[in-house]
MARMI-297915 format. One record per residue (C-alpha): residue number from 0; z, x, y. Coordinates in pm, whole numbers. Layout:
REM residues N
vose nr:NUM, pz:Z, px:X, py:Y
...
This chain:
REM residues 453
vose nr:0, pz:731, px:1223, py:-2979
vose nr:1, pz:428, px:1461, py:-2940
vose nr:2, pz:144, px:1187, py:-2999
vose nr:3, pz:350, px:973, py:-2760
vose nr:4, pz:369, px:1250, py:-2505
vose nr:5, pz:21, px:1310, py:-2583
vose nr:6, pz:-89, px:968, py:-2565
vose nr:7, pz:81, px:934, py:-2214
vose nr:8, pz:-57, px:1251, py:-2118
vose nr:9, pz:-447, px:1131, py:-2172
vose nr:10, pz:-398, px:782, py:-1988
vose nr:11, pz:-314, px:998, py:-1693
vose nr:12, pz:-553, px:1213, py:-1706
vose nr:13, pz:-801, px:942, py:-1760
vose nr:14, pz:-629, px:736, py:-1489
vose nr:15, pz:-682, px:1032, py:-1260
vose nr:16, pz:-1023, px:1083, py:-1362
vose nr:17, pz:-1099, px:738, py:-1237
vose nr:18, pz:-926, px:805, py:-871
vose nr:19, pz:-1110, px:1124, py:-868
vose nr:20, pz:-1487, px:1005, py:-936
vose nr:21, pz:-1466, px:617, py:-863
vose nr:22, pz:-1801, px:576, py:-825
vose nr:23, pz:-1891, px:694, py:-1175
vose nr:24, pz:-1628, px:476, py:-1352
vose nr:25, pz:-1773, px:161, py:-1176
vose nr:26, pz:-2140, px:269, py:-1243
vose nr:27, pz:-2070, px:305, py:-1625
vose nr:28, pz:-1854, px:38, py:-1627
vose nr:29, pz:-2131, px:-212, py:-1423
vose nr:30, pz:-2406, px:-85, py:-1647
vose nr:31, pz:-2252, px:-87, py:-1979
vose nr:32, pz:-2146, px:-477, py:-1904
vose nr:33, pz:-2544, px:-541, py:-1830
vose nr:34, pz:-2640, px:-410, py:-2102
vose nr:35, pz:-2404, px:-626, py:-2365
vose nr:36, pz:-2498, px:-931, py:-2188
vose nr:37, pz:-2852, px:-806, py:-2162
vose nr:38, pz:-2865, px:-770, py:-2499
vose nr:39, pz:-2712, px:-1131, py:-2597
vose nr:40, pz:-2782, px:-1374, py:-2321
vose nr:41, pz:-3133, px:-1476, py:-2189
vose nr:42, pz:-3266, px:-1745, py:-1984
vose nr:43, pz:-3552, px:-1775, py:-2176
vose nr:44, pz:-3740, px:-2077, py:-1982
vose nr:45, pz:-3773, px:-1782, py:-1717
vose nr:46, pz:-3834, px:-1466, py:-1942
vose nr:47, pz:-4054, px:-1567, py:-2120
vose nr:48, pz:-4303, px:-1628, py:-1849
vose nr:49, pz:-4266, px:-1291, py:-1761
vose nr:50, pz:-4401, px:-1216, py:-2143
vose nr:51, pz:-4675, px:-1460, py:-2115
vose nr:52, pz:-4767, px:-1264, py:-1821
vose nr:53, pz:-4753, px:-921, py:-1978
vose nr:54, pz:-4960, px:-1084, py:-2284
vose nr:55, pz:-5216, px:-1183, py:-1981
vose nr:56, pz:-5237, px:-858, py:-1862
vose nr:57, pz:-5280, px:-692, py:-2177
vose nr:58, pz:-5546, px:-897, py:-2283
vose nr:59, pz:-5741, px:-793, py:-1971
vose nr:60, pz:-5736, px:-1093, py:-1776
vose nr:61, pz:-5598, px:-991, py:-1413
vose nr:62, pz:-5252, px:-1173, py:-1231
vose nr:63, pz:-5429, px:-1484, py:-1163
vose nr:64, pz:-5705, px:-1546, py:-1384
vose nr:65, pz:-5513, px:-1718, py:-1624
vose nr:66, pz:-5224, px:-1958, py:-1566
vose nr:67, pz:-4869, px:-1882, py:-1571
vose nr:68, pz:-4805, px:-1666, py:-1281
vose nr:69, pz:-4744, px:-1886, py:-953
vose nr:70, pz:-4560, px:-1577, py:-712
vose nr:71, pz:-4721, px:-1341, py:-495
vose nr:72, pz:-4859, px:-1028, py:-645
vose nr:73, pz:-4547, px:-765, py:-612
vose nr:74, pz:-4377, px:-920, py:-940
vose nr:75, pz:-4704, px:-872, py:-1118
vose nr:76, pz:-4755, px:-554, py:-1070
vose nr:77, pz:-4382, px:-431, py:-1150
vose nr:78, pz:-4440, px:-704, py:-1451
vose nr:79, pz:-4811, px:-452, py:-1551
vose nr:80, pz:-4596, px:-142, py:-1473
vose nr:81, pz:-4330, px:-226, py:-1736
vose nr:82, pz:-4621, px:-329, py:-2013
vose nr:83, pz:-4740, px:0, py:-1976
vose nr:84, pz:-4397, px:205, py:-2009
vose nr:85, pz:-4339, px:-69, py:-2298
vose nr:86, pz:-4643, px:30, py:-2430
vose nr:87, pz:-4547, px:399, py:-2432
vose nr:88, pz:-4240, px:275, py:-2623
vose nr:89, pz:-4419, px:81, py:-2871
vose nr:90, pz:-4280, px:-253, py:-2751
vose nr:91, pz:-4567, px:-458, py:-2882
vose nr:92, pz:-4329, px:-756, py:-3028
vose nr:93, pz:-4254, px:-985, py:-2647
vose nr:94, pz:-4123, px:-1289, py:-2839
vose nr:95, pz:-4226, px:-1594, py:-3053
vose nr:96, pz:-4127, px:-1952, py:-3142
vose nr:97, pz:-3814, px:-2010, py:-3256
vose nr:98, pz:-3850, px:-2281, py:-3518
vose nr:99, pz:-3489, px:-2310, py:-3576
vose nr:100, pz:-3428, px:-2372, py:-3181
vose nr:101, pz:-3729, px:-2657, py:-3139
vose nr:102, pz:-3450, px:-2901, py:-3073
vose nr:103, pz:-3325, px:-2777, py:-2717
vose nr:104, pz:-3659, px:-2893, py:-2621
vose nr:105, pz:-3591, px:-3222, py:-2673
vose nr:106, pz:-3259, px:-3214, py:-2414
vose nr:107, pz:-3385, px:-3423, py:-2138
vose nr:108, pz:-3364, px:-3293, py:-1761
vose nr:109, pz:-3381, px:-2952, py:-1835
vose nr:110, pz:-3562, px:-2659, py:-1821
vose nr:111, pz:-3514, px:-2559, py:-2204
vose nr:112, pz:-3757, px:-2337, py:-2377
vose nr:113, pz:-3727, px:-2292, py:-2790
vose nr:114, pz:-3998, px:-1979, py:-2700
vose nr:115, pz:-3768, px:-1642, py:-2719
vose nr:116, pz:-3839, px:-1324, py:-2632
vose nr:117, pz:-3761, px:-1020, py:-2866
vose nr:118, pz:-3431, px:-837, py:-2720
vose nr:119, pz:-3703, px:-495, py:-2676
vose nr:120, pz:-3901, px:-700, py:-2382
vose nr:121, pz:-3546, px:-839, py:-2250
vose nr:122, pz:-3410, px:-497, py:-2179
vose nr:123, pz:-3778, px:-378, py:-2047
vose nr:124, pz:-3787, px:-622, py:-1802
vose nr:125, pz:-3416, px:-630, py:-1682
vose nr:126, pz:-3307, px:-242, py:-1731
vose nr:127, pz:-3520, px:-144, py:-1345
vose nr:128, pz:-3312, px:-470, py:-1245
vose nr:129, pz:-3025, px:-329, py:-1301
vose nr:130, pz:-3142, px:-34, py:-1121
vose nr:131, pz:-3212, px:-208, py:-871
vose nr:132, pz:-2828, px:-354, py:-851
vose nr:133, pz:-2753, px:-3, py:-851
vose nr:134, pz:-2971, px:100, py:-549
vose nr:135, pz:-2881, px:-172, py:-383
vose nr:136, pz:-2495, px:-68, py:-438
vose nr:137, pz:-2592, px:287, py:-330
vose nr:138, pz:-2715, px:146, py:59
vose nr:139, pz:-2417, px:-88, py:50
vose nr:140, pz:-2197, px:170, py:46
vose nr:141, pz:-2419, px:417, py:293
vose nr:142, pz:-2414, px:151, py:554
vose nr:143, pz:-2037, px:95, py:534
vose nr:144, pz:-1987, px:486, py:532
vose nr:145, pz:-2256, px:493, py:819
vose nr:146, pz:-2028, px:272, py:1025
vose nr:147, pz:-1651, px:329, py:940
vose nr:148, pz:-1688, px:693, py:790
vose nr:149, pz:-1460, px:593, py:535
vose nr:150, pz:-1584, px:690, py:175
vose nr:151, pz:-1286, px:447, py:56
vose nr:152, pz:-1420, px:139, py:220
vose nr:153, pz:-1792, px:235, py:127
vose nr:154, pz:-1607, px:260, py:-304
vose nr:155, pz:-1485, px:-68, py:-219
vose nr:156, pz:-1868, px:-220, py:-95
vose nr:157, pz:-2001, px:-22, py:-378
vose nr:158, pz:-1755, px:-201, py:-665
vose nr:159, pz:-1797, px:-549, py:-505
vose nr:160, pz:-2138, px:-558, py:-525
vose nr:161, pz:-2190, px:-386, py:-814
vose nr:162, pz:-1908, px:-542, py:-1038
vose nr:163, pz:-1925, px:-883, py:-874
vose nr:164, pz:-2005, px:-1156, py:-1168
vose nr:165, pz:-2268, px:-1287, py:-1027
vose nr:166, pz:-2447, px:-985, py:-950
vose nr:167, pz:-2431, px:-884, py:-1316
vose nr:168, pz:-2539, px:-1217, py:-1483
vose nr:169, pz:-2843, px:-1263, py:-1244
vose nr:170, pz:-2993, px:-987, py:-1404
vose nr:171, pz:-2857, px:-986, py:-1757
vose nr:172, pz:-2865, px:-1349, py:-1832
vose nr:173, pz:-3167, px:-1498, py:-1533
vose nr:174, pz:-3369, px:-1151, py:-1554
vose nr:175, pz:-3451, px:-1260, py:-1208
vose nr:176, pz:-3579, px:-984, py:-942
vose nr:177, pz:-3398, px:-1070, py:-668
vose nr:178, pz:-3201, px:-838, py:-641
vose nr:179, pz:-3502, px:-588, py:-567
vose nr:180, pz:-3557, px:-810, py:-284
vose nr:181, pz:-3217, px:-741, py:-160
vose nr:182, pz:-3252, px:-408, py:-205
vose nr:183, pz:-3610, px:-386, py:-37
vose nr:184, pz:-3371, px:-569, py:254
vose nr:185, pz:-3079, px:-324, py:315
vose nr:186, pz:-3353, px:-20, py:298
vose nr:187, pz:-3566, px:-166, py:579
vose nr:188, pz:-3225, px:-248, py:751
vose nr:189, pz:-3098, px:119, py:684
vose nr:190, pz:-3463, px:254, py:828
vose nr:191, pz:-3458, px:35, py:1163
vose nr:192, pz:-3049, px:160, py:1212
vose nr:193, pz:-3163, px:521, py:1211
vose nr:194, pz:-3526, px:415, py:1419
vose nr:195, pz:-3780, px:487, py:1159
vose nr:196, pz:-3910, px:144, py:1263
vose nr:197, pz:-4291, px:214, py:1076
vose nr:198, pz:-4104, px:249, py:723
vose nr:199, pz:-3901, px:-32, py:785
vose nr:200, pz:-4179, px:-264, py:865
vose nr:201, pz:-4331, px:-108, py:506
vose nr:202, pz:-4020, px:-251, py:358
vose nr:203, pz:-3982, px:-585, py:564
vose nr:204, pz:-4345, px:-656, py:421
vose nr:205, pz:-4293, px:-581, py:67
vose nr:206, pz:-3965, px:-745, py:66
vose nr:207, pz:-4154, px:-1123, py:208
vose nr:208, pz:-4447, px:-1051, py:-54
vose nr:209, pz:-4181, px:-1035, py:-326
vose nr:210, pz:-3966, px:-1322, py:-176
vose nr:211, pz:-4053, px:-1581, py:94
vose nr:212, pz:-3702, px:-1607, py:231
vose nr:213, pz:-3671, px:-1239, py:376
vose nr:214, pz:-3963, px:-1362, py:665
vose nr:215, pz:-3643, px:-1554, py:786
vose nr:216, pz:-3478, px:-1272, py:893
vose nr:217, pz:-3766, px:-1153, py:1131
vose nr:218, pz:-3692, px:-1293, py:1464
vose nr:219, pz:-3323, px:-1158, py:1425
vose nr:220, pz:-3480, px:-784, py:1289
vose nr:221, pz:-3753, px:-766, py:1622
vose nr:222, pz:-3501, px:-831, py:1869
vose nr:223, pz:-3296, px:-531, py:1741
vose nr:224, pz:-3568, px:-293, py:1795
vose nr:225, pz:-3578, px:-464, py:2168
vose nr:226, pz:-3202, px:-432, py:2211
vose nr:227, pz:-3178, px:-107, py:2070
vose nr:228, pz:-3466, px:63, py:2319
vose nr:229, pz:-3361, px:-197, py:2605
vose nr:230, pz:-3263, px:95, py:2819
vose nr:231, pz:-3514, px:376, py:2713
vose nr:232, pz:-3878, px:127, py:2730
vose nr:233, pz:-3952, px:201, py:2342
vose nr:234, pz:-3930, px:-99, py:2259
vose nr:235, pz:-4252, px:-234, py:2261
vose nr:236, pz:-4372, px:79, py:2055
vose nr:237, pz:-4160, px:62, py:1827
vose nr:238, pz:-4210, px:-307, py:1726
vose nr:239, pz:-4558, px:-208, py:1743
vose nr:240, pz:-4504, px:77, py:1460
vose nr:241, pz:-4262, px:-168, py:1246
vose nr:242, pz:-4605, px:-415, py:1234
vose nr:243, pz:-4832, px:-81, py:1180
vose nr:244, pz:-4645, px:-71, py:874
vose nr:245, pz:-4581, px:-392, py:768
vose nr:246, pz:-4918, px:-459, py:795
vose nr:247, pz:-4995, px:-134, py:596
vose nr:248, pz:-4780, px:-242, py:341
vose nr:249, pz:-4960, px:-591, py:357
vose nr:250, pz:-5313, px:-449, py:314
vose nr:251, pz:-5214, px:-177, py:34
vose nr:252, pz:-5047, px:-507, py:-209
vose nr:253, pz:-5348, px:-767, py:-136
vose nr:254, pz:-5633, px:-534, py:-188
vose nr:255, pz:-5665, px:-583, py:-524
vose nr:256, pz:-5689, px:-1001, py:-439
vose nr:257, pz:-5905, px:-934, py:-146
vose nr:258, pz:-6174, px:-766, py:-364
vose nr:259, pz:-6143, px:-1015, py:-583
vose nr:260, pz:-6132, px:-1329, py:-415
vose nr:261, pz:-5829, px:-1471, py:-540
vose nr:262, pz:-5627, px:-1470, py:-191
vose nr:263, pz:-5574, px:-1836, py:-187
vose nr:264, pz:-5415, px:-1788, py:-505
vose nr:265, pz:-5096, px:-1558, py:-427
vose nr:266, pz:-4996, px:-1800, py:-150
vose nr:267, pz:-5041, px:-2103, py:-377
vose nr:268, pz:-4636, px:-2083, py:-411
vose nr:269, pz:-4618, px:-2210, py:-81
vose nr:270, pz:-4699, px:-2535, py:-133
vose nr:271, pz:-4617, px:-2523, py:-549
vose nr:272, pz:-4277, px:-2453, py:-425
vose nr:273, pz:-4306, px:-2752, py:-117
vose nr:274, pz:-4172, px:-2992, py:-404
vose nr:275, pz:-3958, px:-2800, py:-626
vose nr:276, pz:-3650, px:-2856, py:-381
vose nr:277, pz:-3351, px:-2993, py:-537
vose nr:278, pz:-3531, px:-3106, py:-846
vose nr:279, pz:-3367, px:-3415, py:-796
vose nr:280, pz:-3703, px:-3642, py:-856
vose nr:281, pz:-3746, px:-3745, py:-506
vose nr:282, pz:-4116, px:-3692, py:-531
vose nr:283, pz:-4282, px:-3714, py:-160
vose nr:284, pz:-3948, px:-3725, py:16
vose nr:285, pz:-3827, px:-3479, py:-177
vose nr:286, pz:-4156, px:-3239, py:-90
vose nr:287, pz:-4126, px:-3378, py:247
vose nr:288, pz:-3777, px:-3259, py:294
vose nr:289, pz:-3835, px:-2921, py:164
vose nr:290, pz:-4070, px:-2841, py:394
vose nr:291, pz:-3920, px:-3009, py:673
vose nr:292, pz:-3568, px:-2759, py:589
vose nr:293, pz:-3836, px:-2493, py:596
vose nr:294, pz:-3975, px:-2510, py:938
vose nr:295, pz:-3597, px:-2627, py:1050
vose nr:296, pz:-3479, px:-2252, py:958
vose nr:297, pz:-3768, px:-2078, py:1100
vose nr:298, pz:-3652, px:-2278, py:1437
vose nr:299, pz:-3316, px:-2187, py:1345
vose nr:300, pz:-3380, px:-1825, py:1309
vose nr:301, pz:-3626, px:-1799, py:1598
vose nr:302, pz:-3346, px:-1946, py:1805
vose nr:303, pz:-3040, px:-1683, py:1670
vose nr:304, pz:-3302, px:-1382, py:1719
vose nr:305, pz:-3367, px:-1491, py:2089
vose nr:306, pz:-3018, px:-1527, py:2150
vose nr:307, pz:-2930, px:-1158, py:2019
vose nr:308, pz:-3178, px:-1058, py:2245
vose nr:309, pz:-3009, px:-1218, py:2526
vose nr:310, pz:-2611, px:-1099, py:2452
vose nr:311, pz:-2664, px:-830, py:2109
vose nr:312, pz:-2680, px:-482, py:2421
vose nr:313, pz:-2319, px:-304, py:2360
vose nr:314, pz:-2148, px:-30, py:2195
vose nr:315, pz:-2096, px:-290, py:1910
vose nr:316, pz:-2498, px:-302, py:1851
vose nr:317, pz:-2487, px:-228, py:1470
vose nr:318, pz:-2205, px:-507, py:1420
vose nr:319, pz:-2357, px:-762, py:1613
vose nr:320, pz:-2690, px:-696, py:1404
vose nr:321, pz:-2481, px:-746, py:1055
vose nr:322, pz:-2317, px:-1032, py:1203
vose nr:323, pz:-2649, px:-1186, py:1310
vose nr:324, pz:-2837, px:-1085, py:988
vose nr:325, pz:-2542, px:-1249, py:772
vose nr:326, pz:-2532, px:-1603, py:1016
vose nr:327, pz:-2908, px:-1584, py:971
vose nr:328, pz:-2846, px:-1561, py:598
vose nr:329, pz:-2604, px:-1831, py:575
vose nr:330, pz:-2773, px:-2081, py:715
vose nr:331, pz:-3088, px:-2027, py:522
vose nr:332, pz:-2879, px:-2157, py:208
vose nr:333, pz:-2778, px:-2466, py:426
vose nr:334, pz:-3035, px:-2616, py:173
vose nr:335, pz:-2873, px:-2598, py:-197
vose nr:336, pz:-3043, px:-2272, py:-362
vose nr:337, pz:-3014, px:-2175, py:-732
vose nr:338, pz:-2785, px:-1873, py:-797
vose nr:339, pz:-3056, px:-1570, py:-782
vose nr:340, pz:-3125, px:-1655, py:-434
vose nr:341, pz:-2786, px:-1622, py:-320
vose nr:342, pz:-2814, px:-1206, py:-409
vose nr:343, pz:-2975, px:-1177, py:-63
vose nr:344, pz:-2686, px:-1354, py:124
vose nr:345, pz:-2419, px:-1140, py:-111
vose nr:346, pz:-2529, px:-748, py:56
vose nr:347, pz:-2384, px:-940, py:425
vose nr:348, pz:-2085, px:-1106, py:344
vose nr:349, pz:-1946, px:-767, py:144
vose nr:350, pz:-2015, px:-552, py:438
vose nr:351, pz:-1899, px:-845, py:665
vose nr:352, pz:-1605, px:-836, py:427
vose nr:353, pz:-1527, px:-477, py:399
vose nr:354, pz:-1611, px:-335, py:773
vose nr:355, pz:-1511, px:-625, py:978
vose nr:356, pz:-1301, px:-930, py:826
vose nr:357, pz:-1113, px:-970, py:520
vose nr:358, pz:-1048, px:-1307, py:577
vose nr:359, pz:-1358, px:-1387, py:376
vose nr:360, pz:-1215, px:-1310, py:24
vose nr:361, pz:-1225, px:-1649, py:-56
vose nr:362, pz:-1529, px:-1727, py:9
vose nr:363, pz:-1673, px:-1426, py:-168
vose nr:364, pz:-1454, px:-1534, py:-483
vose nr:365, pz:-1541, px:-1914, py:-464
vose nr:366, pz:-1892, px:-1874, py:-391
vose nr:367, pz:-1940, px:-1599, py:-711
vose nr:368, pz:-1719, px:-1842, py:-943
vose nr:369, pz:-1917, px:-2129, py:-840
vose nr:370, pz:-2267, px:-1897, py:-886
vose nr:371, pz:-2182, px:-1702, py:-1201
vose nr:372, pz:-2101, px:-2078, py:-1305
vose nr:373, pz:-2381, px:-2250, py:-1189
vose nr:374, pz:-2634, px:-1931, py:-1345
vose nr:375, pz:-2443, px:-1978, py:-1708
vose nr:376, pz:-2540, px:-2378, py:-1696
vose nr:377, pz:-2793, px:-2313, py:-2041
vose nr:378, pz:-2456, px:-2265, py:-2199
vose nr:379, pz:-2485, px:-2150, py:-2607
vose nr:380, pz:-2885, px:-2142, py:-2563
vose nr:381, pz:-2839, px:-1830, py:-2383
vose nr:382, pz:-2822, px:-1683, py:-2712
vose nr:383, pz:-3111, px:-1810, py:-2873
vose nr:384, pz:-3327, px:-1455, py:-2845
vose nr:385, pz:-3003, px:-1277, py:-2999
vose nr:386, pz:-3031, px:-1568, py:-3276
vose nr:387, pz:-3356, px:-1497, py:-3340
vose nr:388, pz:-3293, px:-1102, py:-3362
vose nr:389, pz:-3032, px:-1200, py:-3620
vose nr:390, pz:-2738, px:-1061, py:-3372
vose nr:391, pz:-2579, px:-1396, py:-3376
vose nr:392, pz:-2612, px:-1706, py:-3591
vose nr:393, pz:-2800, px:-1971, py:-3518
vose nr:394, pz:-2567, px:-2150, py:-3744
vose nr:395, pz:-2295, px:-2159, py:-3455
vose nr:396, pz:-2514, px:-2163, py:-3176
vose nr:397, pz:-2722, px:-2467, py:-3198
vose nr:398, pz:-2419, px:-2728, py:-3307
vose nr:399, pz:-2245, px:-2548, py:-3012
vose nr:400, pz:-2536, px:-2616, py:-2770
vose nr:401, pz:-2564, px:-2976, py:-2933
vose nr:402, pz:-2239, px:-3003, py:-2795
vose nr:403, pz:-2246, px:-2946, py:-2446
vose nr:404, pz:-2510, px:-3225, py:-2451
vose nr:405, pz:-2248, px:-3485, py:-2603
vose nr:406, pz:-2154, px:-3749, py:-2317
vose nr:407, pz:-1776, px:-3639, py:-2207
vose nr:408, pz:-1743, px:-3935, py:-1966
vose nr:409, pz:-1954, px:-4148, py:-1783
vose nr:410, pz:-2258, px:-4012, py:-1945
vose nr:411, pz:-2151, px:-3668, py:-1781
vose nr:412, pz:-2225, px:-3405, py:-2058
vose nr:413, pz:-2050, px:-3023, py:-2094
vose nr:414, pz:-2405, px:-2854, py:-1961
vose nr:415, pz:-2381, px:-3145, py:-1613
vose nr:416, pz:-2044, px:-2989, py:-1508
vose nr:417, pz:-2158, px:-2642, py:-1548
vose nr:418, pz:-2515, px:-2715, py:-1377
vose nr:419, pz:-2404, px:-2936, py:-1095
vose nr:420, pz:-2030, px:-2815, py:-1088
vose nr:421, pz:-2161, px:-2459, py:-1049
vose nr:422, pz:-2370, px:-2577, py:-783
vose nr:423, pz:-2116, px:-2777, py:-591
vose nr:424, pz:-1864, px:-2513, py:-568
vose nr:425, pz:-2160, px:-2264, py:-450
vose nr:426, pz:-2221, px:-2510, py:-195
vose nr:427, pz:-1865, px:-2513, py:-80
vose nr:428, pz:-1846, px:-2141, py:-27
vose nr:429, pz:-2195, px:-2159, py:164
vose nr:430, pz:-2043, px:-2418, py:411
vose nr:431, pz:-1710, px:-2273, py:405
vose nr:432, pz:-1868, px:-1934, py:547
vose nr:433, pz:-2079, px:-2108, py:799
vose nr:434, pz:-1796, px:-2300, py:954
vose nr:435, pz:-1584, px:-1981, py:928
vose nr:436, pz:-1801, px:-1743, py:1070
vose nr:437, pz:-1891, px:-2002, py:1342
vose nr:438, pz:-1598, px:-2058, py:1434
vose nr:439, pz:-1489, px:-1673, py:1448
vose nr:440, pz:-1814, px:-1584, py:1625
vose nr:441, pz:-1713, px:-1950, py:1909
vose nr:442, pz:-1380, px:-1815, py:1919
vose nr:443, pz:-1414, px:-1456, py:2006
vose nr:444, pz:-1727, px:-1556, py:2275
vose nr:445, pz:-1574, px:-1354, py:2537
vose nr:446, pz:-1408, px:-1084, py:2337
vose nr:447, pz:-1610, px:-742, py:2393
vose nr:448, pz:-1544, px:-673, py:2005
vose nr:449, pz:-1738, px:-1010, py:1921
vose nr:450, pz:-2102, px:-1203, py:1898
vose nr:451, pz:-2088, px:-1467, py:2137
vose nr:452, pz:-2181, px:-1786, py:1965
């Protein structure tokens, strides 16, 4: 009776503990789930760039004077900032061939590497990731609090973000930075909602050198600042001081190119990227089409920031911004994206979700499902630098990834339904929120409480 009673007594106080200090049990709980997965799944095709890169840089050469590094210069230097803290840690070993893994190579279609990188240089690189999930948690939750004042709704932005599937595998399993650009994105919203417009144009600028898509959301961020200082004549200014630092920001990250002559070369994934598109082997048309989608949403958003201008003035301002910045987001991934990208669309549709409509639950749990699916496509391979670090065997893992290759029906294989299955349902949820919010935003045209459409 007394180690039941006593049993009882510490699940209460532990379930207690939890409703007292939410926010710790879902940052514990968050990280301790990126770390396992950190530790035994890795996209390798994708790490291990990053460790040829670091293996550039510490052989002297700079970003772009050897090949392998096709982004704009932000990732580089995070990528030169982590060599040197690995260095201070004595992570020399960043990975090798995995002679027992040559044979995913041979999969056609994919994007299979049998180079692995050692699980030290995995958690390196994706550890300030996970901060970064964790910051951008943190504004999540300030801008809902900012808005409702109610710390319960921010928990609830906080834990949906932070806990969401997708969220977590992006960074464990991808190691893709993305979500630092969403995170550079909520800060430079944050600064323009409390007018510190030169900071946020700092941010705005570092967020489109470390991802193209956030210069999307530019037309829709200006005519906020015009909106906002409509009635005072600061609005001019004030752009004027978001492009001071912007351009700051701009000057400070290409330096190093400028004095070195190499400018061409961190905009080269401009037109490197023209083609990539659906990777569906379309070759011209396919390049053709990219870019064609490309100038379509810079129309597109040109077009929703103008018409903010014209109807965003009210005591609403803030919502109609979200709402704008989240349609703006939306349509961008109109076009079919790959799973990482959709960690700048998530940051709207929770705070969409949480402040103004519940209605989008399912979306936010079809589109994660169908992301979290999509992002796991490499199947048993994810394991391959946890085979090689003798934390799994490669025994079970390569007859396992063998099998997801085996024809099922119709020459569909095991790693097709999770790749284009994942990427279907994704698709879905994109176009289910588009026609959703549309219709909301058609609906409620003349409602004082609502963006006209």
């Amino acid at each position: 009776m007394d180690a039941e009673y006593v049993g009882k007594n510490n699940g209460s106080a532990f379930i207690s503990s939890i409703k007292r200090h939410p926010i710790l049990f879902i940052v514990i709980l968050g990280m301790a789930l990126r770390l396992i997965l950190g530790v035994f799944l890795t996209y390798n095709f994708d790490v291990s760039h990053w460790a040829q890169i670091v293996e550039n840089i510490r052989s002297g050469n700079g970003l772009y004077e050897l090949d392998g590094y096709y982004y704009t210069p932000p990732w580089g230097y995070m990528l030169a900032f982590f060599s040197a803290i690995g260095d201070m840690l004595g992570v020399g070993d960043l990975g090798t061939r995995f002679l027992e893994a040559l044979a995913v190579e041979d999969y056609h279609g994919w994007h299979i590497s049998a180079t692995v990188t050692s699980i030290s240089f995995n958690l390196l690189e994706k550890v300030p990731i996970f901060l970064a999930d964790l910051g951008v948690a943190y504004v999540i939750r300030s801008l809902v609090i900012d808005r409702t004042g109610d710390a319960a709704k921010g928990t609830k932005a906080f834990a949906l973000w932070f806990l969401c599937p997708l969220t977590i595998i992006v960074g464990a399993n991808l190691g893709m930075f993305d979500g630092i650009c969403a995170l550079l994105i909520l800060l430079c919203i944050m600064f323009l909602r409390r007018d510190r417009c030169f900071f946020a144009g700092v941010l705005f600028s570092a967020a489109v050198l470390l991802k193209f898509f956030p210069a999307f959301f530019l037309f829709v961020l200006v005519a906020y600042v015009l909106v906002r200082h409509r009635g005072d004549g600061k609005g001019a200014r004030k752009v004027l001081e978001a492009i001071a630092g912007a351009t700051l920001m701009l000057l400070v990250i290409m330096l190093p190119n400028i004095i070195e002559g190499n400018v061409t070369d961190t905009i080269a994934f401009l037109t490197n990227r023209a083609g990539s598109g659906l990777g569906a082997g379309f070759g011209v048309l396919e390049a053709y089409g990219t870019m064609a989608a490309y100038l379509g949403f810079l129309v597109i958003s040109a077009l929703l920031g103008y018409r903010f201008w014209k109807v965003g003035e009210g005591s609403n301002l803030d919502d109609r911004f979200m709402l704008f910045m989240f349609f703006n987001a939306l349509l961008i991934f109109l076009y079919p994206s790959t799973p990482q990208y959709i960690l700048v669309l998530l940051p709207f549709l929770i705070y969409h979700m949480v402040v103004r409509d519940t209605g989008f639950k399912l979306q936010y749990a079809v589109l994660t499902f169908g992301s979290t699916m999509f992002a796991l496509s490499s199947n048993a391979m994810l394991f391959l630098s946890a085979a090689a670090a003798g934390l799994v065997s490669i025994d079970w893992v390569m007859p396992l990834a063998d099998a997801f290759q085996q024809s099922l029906f119709l020459g569909i294989t095991g790693m097709d339904i999770l790749y284009f299955g994942g990427g279907v349902i994704q698709y879905i949820a994109t176009v289910m929120m588009v026609i959703g919010l549309y219709m909301r935003l058609r609906n409620k045209a003349r409602s004082s409480d609502a963006v006209p459409a």
